[in-house]
N, C-alpha and C positions, 0 to 999 in steps of 0.2 A: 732531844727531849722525848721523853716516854710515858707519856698522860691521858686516860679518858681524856680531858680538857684539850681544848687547840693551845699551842703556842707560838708564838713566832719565831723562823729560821727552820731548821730542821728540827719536824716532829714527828713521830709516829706513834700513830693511834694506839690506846690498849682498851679492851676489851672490858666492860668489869667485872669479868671470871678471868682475866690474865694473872697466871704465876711463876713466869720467867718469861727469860728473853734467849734467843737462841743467835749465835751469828756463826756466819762463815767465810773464814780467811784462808785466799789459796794463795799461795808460795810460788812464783816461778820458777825459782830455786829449793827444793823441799829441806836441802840439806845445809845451805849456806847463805838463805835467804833469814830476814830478821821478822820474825813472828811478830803478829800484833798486839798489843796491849791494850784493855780497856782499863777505866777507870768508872766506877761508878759510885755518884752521890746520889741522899735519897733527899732531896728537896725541902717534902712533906715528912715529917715525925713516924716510923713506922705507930701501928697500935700495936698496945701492948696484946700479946699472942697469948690464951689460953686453948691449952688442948683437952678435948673431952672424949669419950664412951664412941660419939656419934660421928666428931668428926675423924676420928680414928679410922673407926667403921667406914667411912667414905672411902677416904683416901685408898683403904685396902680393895675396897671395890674397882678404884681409880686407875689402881696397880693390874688387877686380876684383868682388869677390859683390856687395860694394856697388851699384857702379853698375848689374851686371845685373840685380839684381833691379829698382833704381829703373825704369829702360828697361822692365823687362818689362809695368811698371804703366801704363805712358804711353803713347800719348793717352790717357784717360780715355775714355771715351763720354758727349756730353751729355746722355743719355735723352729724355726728354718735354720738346719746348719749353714754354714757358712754364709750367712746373709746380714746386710744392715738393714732395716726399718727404714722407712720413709720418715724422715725429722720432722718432730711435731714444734710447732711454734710456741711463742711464750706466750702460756697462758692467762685469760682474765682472772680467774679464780683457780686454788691448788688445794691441794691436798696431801695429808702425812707430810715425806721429807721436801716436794718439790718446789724449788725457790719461783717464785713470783717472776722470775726476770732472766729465764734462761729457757731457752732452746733443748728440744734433747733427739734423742733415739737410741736405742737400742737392735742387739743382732746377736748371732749367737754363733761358736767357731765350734769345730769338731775336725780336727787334723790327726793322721799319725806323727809318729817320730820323723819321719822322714819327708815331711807337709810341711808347709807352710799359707796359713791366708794370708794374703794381699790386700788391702785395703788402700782405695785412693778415691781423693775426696777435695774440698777446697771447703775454705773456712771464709764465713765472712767476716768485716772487721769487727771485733767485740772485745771486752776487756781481760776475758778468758775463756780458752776452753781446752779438754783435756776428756783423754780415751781413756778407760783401765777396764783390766778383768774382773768379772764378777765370777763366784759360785753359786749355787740355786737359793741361797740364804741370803741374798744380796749384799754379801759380803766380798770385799776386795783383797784378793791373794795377797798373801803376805810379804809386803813391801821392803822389809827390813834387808832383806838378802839379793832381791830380785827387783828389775825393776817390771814393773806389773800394770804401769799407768805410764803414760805421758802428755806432755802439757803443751800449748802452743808455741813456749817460750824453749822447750828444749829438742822440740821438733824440728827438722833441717827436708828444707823444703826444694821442692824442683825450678826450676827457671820460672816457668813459666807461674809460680806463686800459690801450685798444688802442694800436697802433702802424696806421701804412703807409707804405709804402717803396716808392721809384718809381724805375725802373730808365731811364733814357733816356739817347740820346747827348747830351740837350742840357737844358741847367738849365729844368725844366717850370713853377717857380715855387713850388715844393713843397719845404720843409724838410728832408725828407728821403729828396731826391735822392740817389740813388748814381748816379756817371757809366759809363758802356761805354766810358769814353776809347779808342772810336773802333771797337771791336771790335760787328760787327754778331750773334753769339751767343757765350755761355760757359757756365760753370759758378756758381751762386750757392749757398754755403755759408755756414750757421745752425750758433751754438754757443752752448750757455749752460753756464756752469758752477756746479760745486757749485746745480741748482736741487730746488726743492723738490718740483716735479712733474714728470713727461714733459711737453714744451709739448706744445699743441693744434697738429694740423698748419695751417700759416698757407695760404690762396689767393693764387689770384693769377689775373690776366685782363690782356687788352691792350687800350688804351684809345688813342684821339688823345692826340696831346701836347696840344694844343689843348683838352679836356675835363680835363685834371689838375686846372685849378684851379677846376672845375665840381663837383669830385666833396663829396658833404655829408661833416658833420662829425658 
């Protein structure tokens, strides 16, 4: 239930300037998993909508802050190549895109052709979490061809209940590869949500492609 008003069972609050609702559904399976469905009644009767001169004029105002702020944010800076961030916990209070109930960090790769990062890390338990590459637009490389993100769930992990994750332009023989489809440095973002702890900040170093499948287990 989604009301200024309390109600009983699951409700959450809206605002009274709220004009939508936004969710997000992650797939452990991107490609063969079954997407979610919502369904939404409206309770209360909408009012009838009249548009005017003014509120027109808003809304375009509404639009224009939009994009400038977006702009203002972008490029991103990549910081430190080949590093992860130190994982920031889940916040009291958010901002823009950042959900309420997840974990993050961010790091940034710079490898040649013949490079590879290494990344190794441990997850703690949470409902989800998942790497992918960004470009400076915080944009995620195009998914369709490549795969450019991975998930907890299709992650194939060490004995001892670590991960590593290997960043190259070219499939290194390793599980869990993510590709640079073709982009020689970016941005690499970490999120776990609903977790039980702050993760441990993960490393990472650059290695031969050629050494990936040298590396112990």
């Amino acid at each position: 239930m989604l009301s200024p008003t309390p109600h009983d069972g699951a409700w959450l609050k809206l605002e009274p300037d709220a004009v939508c609702a936004i969710t997000r559904d992650y797939l452990a399976d991107p490609v063969e998993g079954r997407r979610a469905q919502w369904h939404i009644e409206a309770i209360d009767p909408p009012a009838t909508r009249r548009e005017d001169d003014a509120d027109l004029a808003r809304r375009f105002r509404a639009a224009l802050t939009w994009v400038r702020e977006q702009a203002g944010i972008v490029p991103i800076p990549l910081g430190t190549p080949n590093t992860v961030d130190e994982p920031y916990p889940v916040p009291s209070q958010t901002f823009g895109w950042a959900a309420g109930d997840a974990a993050y960090a961010m790091g940034s790769y710079e490898v040649d052709e013949d490079e590879a990062l290494v990344i190794e890390g441990r997850s703690p338990q949470c409902a989800f979490w998942n790497v992918c590459l960004w470009n400076q637009f915080l944009h995620t490389y195009d998914y369709a061809y490549e795969r450019v993100t991975l998930n907890g769930d299709q992650a194939v992990y060490e004995p001892d209940g670590s991960w590593r994750v290997v960043v190259a332009h070219r499939d290194p023989g390793h599980p869990n590869w993510i590709s640079t489809a073709g982009h020689a440095r970016g941005r690499i973002w970490f999120r776990w949500f609903l977790p039980e702890a702050t993760p441990v900040r993960p490393s990472a170093r650059v290695v031969a492609v050629a050494d990936v499948a040298r590396l112990p287990s």
